[in-house]
ZAMARGU-4260 file (C-alpha; in steps of 0.2 Angstrom, whole numbers, plus 5000, padded with zeros to 4 digits):
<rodrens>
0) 5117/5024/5062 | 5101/5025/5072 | 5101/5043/5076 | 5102/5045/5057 | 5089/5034/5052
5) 5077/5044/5066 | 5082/5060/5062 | 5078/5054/5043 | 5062/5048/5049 | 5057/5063/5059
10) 5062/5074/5043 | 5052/5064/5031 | 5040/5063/5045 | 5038/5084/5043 | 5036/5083/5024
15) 5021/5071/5027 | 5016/5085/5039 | 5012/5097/5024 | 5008/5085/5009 | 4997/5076/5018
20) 4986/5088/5027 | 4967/5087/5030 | 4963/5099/5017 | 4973/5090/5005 | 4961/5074/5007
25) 4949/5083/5003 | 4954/5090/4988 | 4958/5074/4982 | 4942/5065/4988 | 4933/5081/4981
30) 4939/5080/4964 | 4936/5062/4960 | 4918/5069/4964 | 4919/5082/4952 | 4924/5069/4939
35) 4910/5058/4944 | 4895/5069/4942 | 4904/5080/4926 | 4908/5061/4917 | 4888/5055/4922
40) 4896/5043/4936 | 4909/5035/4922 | 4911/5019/4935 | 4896/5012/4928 | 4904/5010/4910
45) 4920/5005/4916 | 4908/4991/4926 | 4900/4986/4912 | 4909/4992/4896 | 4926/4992/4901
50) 4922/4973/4906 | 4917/4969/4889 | 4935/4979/4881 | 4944/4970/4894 | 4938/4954/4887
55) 4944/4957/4870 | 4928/4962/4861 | 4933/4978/4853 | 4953/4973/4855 | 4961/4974/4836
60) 4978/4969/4832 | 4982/4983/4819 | 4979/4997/4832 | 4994/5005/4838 | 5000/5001/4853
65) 5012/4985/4863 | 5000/4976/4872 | 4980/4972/4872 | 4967/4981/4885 | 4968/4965/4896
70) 4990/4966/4894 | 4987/4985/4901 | 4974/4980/4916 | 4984/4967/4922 | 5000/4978/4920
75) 4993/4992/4928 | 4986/4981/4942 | 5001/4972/4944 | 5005/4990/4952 | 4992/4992/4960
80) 4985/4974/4969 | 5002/4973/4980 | 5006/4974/4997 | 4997/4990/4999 | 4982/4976/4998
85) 4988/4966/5012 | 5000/4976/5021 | 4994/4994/5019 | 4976/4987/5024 | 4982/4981/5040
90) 4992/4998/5043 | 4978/5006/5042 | 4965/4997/5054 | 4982/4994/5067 | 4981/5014/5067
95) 4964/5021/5060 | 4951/5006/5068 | 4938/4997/5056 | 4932/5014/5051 | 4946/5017/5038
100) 4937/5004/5030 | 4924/5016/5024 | 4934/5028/5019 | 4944/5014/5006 | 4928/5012/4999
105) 4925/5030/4996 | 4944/5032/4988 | 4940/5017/4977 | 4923/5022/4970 | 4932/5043/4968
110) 4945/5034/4961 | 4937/5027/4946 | 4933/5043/4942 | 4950/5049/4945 | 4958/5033/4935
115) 4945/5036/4920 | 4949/5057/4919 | 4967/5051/4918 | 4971/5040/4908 | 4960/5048/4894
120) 4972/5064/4895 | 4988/5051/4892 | 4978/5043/4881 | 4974/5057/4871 | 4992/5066/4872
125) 5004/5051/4871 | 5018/5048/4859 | 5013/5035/4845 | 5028/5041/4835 | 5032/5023/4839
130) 5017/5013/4835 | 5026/4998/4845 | 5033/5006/4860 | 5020/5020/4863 | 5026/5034/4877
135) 5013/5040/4889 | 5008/5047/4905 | 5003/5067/4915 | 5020/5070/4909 | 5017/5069/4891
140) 5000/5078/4897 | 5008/5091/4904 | 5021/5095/4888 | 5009/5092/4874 | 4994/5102/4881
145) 5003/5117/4887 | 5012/5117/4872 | 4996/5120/4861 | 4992/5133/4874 | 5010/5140/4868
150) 5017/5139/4885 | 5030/5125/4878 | 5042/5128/4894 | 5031/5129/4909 | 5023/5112/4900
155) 5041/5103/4900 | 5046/5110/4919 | 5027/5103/4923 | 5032/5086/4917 | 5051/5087/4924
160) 5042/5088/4941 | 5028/5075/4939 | 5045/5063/4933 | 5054/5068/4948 | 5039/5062/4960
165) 5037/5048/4951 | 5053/5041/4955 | 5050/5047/4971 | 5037/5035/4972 | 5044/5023/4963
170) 5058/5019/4975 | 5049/5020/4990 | 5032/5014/4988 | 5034/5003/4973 | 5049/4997/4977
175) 5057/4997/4996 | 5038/4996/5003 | 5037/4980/4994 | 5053/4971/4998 | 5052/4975/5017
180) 5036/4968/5019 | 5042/4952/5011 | 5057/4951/5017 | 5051/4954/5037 | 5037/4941/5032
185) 5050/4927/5025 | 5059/4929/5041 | 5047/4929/5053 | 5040/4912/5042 | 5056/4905/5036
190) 5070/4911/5046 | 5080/4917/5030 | 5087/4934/5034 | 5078/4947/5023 | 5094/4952/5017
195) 5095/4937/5009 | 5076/4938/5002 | 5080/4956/4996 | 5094/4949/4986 | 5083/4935/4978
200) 5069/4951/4976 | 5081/4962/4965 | 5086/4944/4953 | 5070/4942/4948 | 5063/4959/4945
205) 5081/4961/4937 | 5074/4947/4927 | 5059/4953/4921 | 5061/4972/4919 | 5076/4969/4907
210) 5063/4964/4891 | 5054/4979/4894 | 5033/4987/4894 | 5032/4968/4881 | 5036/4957/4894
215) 5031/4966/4910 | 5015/4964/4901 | 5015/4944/4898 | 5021/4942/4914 | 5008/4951/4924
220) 4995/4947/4912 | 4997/4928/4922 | 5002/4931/4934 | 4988/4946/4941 | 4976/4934/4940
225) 4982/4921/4949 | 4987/4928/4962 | 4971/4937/4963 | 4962/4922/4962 | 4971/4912/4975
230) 4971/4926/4989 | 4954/4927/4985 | 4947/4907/4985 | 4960/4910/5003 | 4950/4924/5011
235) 4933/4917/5005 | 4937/4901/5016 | 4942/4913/5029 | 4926/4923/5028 | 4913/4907/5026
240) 4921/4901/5045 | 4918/4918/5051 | 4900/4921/5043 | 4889/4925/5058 | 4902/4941/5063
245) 4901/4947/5045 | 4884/4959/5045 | 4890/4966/5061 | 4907/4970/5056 | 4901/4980/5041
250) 4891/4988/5055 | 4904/4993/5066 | 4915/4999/5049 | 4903/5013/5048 | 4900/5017/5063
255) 4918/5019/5067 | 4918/5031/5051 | 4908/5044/5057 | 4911/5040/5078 | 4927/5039/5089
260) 4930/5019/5092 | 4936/5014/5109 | 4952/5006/5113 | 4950/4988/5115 | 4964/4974/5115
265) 4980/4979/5104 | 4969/4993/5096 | 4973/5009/5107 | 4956/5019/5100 | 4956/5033/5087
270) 4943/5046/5083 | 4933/5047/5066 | 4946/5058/5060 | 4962/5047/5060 | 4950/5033/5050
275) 4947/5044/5038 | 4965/5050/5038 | 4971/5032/5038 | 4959/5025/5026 | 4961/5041/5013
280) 4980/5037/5015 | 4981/5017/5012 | 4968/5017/5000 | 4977/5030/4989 | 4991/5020/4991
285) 4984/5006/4985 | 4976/5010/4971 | 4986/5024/4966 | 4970/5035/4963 | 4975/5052/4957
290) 4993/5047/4957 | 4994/5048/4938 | 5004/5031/4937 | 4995/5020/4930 | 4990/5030/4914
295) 5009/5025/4909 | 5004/5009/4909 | 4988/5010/4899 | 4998/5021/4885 | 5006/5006/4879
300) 4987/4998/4878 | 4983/4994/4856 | 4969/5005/4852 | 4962/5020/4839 | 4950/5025/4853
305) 4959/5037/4871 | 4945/5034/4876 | 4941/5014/4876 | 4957/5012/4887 | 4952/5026/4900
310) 4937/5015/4904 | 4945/5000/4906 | 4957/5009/4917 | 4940/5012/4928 | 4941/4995/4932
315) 4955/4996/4944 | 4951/5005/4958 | 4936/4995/4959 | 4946/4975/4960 | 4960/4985/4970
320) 4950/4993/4985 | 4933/4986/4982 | 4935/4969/4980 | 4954/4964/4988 | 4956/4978/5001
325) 4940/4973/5008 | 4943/4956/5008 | 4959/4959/5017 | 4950/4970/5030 | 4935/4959/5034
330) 4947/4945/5037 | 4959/4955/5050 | 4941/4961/5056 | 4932/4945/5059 | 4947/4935/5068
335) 4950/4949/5080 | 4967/4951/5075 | 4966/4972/5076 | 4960/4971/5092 | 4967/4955/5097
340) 4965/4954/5119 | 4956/4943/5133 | 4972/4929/5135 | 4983/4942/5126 | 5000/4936/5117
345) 5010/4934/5136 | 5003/4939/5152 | 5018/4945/5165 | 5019/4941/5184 | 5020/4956/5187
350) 5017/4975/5183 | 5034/4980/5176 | 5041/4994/5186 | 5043/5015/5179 | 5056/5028/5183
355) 5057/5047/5179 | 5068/5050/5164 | 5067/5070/5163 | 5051/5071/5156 | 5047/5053/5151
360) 5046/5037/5160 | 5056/5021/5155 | 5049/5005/5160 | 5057/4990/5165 | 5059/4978/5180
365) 5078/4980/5181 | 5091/4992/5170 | 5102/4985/5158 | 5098/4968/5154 | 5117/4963/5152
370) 5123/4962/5172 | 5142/4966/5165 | 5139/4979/5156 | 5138/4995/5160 | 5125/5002/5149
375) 5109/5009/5159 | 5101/5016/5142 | 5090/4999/5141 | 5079/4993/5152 | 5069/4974/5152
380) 5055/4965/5158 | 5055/4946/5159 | 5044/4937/5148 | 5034/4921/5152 | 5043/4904/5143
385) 5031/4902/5129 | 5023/4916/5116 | 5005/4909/5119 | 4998/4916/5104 | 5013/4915/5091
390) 5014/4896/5098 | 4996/4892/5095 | 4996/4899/5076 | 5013/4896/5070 | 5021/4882/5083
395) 5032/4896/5086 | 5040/4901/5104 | 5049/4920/5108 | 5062/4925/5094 | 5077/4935/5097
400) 5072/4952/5087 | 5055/4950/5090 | 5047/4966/5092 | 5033/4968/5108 | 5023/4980/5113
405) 5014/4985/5130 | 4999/4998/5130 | 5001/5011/5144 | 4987/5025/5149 | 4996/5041/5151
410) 4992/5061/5155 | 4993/5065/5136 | 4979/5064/5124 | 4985/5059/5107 | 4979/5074/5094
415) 4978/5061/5081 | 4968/5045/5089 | 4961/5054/5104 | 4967/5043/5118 | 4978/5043/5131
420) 4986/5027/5126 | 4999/5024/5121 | 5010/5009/5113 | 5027/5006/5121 | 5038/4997/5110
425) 5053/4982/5115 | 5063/4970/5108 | 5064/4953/5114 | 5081/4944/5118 | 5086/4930/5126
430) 5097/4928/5141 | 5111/4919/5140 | 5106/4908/5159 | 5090/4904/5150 | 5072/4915/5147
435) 5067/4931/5138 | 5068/4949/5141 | 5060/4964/5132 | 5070/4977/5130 | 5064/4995/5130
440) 5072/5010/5126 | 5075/5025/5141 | 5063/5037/5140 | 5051/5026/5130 | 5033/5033/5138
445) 5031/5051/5137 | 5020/5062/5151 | 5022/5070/5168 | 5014/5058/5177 | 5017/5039/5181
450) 5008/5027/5166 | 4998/5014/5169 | 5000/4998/5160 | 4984/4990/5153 | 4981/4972/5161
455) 4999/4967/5163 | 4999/4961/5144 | 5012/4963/5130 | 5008/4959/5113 | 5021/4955/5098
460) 5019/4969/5084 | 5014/4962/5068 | 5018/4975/5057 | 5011/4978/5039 | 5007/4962/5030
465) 5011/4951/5047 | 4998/4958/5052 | 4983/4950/5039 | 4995/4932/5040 | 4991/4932/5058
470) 4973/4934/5056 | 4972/4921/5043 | 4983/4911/5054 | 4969/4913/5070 | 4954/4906/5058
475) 4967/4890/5052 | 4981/4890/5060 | 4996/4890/5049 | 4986/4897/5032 | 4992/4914/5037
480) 5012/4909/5037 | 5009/4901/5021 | 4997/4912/5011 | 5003/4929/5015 | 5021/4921/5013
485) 5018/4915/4994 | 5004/4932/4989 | 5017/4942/5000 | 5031/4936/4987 | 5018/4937/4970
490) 5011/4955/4973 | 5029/4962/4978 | 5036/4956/4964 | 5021/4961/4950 | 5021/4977/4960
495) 5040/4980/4959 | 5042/4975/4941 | 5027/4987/4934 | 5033/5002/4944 | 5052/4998/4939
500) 5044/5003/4921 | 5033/5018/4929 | 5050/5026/4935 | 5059/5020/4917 | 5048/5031/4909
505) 5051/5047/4920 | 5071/5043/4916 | 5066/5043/4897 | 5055/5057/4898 | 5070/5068/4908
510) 5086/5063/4901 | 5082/5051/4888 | 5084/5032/4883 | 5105/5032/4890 | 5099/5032/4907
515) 5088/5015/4906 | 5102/5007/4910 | 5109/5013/4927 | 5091/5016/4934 | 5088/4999/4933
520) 5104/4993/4943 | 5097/5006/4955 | 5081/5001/4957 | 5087/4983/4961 | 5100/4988/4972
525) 5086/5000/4981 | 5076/4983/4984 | 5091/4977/4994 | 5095/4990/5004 | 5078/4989/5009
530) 5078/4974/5017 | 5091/4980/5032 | 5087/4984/5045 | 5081/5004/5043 | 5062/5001/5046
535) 5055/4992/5062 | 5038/4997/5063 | 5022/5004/5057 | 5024/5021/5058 | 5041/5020/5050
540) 5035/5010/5035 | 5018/5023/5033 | 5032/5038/5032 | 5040/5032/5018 | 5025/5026/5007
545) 5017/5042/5012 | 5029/5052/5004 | 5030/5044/4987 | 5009/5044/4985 | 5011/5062/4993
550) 5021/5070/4981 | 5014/5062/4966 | 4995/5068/4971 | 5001/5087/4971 | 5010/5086/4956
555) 4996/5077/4947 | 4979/5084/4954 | 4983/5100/4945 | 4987/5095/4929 | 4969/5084/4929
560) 4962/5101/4935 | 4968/5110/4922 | 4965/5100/4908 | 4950/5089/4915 | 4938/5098/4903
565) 4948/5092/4887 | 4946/5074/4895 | 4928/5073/4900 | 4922/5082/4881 | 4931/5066/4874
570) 4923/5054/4887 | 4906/5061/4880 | 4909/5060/4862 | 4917/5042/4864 | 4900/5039/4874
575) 4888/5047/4860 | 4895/5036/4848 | 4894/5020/4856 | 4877/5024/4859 | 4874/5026/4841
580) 4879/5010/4837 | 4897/5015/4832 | 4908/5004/4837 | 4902/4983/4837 | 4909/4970/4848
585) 4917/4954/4843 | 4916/4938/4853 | 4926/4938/4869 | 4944/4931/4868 | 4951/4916/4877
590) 4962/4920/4890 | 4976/4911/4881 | 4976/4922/4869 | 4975/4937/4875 | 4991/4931/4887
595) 5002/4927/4873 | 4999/4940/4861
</rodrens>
């Protein structure tokens, strides 16, 4: 099974190899600037007008549409404010350092732009044929527009394919990305295997996605806030202990932007390159910018006006990446948990021992860990009683299936990070006389000459969202465990349902309403399987969510390129005629209200 599951990894590895190359970056980075400046820098009405649409004062019942402006936000960032927020933050300053920091907030301020341009094409070319269950998205984009161009075929292959990446991204990022990072988080909190959390996972979304774009939309229209809310009041507290660090932190983040940051700790370095990589690459992630998801959401939105919708739409990157993904970051940032050193999370005895494996090095005091069996594949090094760190936050000693890491200096400079270190993963078990080993794989450091190990530490890998619960765990011990455990289980599960919807409406688009049905039992089967044990580490979980964002970004971009000018001379005229005096505001709704429509 594992040679599979690598050959998979290295085969989806490639396709991110091509989808995701530097150039494409800055396409996408480069046409959220184009929208910027061609809309007059539309992230100022979505800051300030979009507010007041989201707050009900232009929201009438008679319009067509499902759900209100706020129903649609909340939808759409139930989508959006996930896991990407607290684990694909995490993965990115594990691998990118504090200046993938910078880079988020550039995606997130692009993104508006991107958001805006989008959802006013859905907007403009969705299918109200239904005034109560309107049909949206680039797809609808893609067949309507080339359609009055009279290219009616090349405009349905168009969407086919944007529908194919959707699902794409549907089942990895919206779905299995979500579930894993739960279901490694419950365990490593709880102790419940995460098969077990994975089958609670598919239950509820089950649940919810079974009443349709009506009640994805009640739901998330509570629950986005709280959630949002109580991760916030959380990393506030976090941030208040922690407030002298703060101005030198934001220093650092931009600095490392533009400058190569040295290794340190459990961070092994990276140039300014693999920031921006990193930070370009969770930031999309998270808010979807470009994707062309969301505008499926904001279809269903109750209004007369594309327009009006699109700027409320504006809003998301900005709470998604400005607000809760740099909340996340300051937090890992400030408590030291990316570059987490000095005591270290176990110091050995001893420097472990290295032999030539052709033309890698295993490392290990002994061979084979298990004295009757025969087995010389593994290799182990004894671990000190106690997991100093993991005991001090969580009360928590060494755990069989632990994953540790050790930081070697090789012969090799890394093309992406820059530095000749390395990280050399284990697994930790226990023998049966008594004590802990970690077990490394043969041939587990590459080079032609011996490695050094860095200071005789190994660290436990906190992958993904374990990550940020460990650095809320070193301001308080135990908030972490808790916090990340409950926000881990509310943003998975808003996240999963809304993209469960996102992928139902590729399926109707492709083969009509008769395939709901069995989508949906795959979906939630999908959120089981991926809770085995198929991913271990970051890298792993960053192939899978790369592909889905990837995918979708190259079949979008182009269709915003091609019709972006239809869009932005509808953002202008919706912009005359609110400065004319055109539309008038009502008062503001109560959030009850607006919940329970």
């Amino acid at each position: 099974m594992q040679p599979f599951l690598d050959g998979m990894n290295e085969f989806i590895g490639a396709i991110n190899g091509v989808i995701w190359a530097d150039w494409v970056l800055y396409v996408v980075l480069g046409v959220g600037v184009l929208f910027t400046l061609w809309s007059g820098f539309c992230q100022y009405r979505a800051l300030v007008h979009g507010t007041a649409v989201t707050a009900g004062k232009f929201d009438d019942k008679d319009d067509p549409g499902a759900i209100n402006h706020f129903q649609a936000l909340s939808a759409a960032l139930s989508a959006t404010v996930g896991l990407g927020n607290i684990g694909g933050v995490a993965v990115a300053i594990a691998l990118g350092g504090p200046g993938a920091v910078f880079w988020m907030w550039m995606v997130g301020l692009a993104g508006m732009a991107l958001k805006t341009t989008s959802v006013t094409l859905s907007m403009l070319y969705r299918d109200v044929s239904d005034p109560d269950n309107p049909k949206g998205g680039p797809m609808y984009v893609a067949k309507r527009a080339f359609a009055d161009w009279g290219l009616a075929p090349l405009g349905m292959a168009v969407g086919v394919i944007f529908c194919i990446t959707l699902l794409i991204s549907a089942i990895t990022g919206g779905n299995m990305f979500q579930a894993w990072n739960v279901g490694i988080q419950t365990e490593e909190a709880l102790g419940i295997p995460a098969i077990g959390v994975g089958i609670i996972l598919a239950i509820v979304v089950g649940a919810v996605i079974i009443g349709g774009i009506k009640r994805i939309g009640h739901v998330a229209g509570i629950l986005v806030p709280f959630m949002c809310v109580l991760y916030l009041l959380a990393g506030g507290i976090v941030l208040l202990m922690n407030i002298g660090t703060i101005p030198s932190i934001f220093g650092l983040i931009i600095k490392s932007a533009f400058n190569p940051t040295d290794a340190a700790g459990a961070f092994i370095g990276g140039t300014a390159g693999y920031a921006f990589l990193w930070g370009m690459k969770r930031a999309l992630f998270s808010s979807e910018a470009g994707q062309g998801s969301s505008p499926i959401a904001h279809s269903a939105a109750k209004t007369k006006e594309p327009v009006r919708e699109a700027v409320v739409a504006g809003l998301e990157p900005f709470i998604d990446t400005i607000i809760v993904c740099t909340l996340t970051a300051l937090v890992i940032l400030s408590t030291g948990a990316w570059d987490r050193g000095a005591t270290g999370e176990a110091t050995l005895a001893s420097t472990p021992a290295v032999t030539q494996s052709d033309a890698a090095w295993n490392v290990g005091a002994f061979g084979d860990a298990d004295p009757d069996d025969d087995d010389t594949e593994t290799w182990y090094v004894p671990l000190p009683s106690k997991h100093k760190a993991a005991k001090a936050t969580t009360g928590k000693d060494w755990g069989t299936g632990d994953t540790v890491f050790m930081i070697a200096e090789t012969d090799q400079l890394d093309d992406d990070t820059g530095s000749r270190r390395v990280r050399v993963y284990g697994e930790v078990d226990e023998l049966e006389n008594g004590g802990f080993v970690a077990i490394f794989e043969a041939g587990a450091i590459p080079g032609d000459a011996p490695p050094t190990f860095i200071d005789n530490e190994m660290y436990k890998d906190y992958p993904g969202a374990t990550l940020t619960a460990h650095a809320f765990d070193r301001a308080i011990p135990g908030l972490g465990t808790w916090l990340i455990l409950i926000a881990s289980w509310l943003f998975a599960i808003s996240t999963m349902i809304s993209w469960s919807y996102y992928g139902e409406q590729g399926m109707v688009f492709m083969l009509g309403k008769g395939s709901v049905l069995p989508y949906k039992l795959f979906y939630c089967l999908m959120i089981i399987v991926s809770t085995l044990p198929i991913i271990t580490s970051d890298k792993e979980l960053d192939n899978l969510t790369a592909l889905g964002t990837g995918v979708m970004l190259w079949a979008n971009i182009p269709i915003m390129l091609i019709f972006g000018g239809i869009a932005m001379k509808a953002y202008h005229d919706y912009g005359r005629r609110l400065r004319s005096g055109e539309f008038h505001a009502n008062a503001a709704r109560s959030f009850k209200d607006m919940t329970e429509e």
